[in-house]
C-alpha positions, 0 to 999 in steps of 0.5 A: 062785669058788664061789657064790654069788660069780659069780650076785652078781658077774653082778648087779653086771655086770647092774645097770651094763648098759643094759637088753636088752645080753648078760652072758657068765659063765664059772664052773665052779662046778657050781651056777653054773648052778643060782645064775644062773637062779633070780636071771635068775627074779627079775630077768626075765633069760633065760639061755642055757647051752649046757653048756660053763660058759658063760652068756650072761644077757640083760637 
């Protein structure tokens, strides 16, 4: 999927999570990345990448 699917995807999967639970994305979208942290900004969330297209988002 190209974003902005998978940061709005996460969203959604965020939202249905209980507060401090993990949310693993797997995009190969270059701007995933990009897309995800400025929306984890917005919302509070931290965001670990570890290069592999792999973001694990904690809420």
């Amino acid at each position: 999927m190209r974003c902005p699917w998978p940061a709005l995807r996460l969203a959604k999967a965020m939202r249905a999570l209980p507060p401090g639970a993990t949310a693993r994305l797997l995009a190969d979208d270059p701007a995933a990345p990009r897309e995800v942290a400025a929306l984890a900004a917005e919302h509070g969330w931290q965001v670990h990448d570890d290069g592999t297209g792999e973001l694990l988002v904690n809420g």
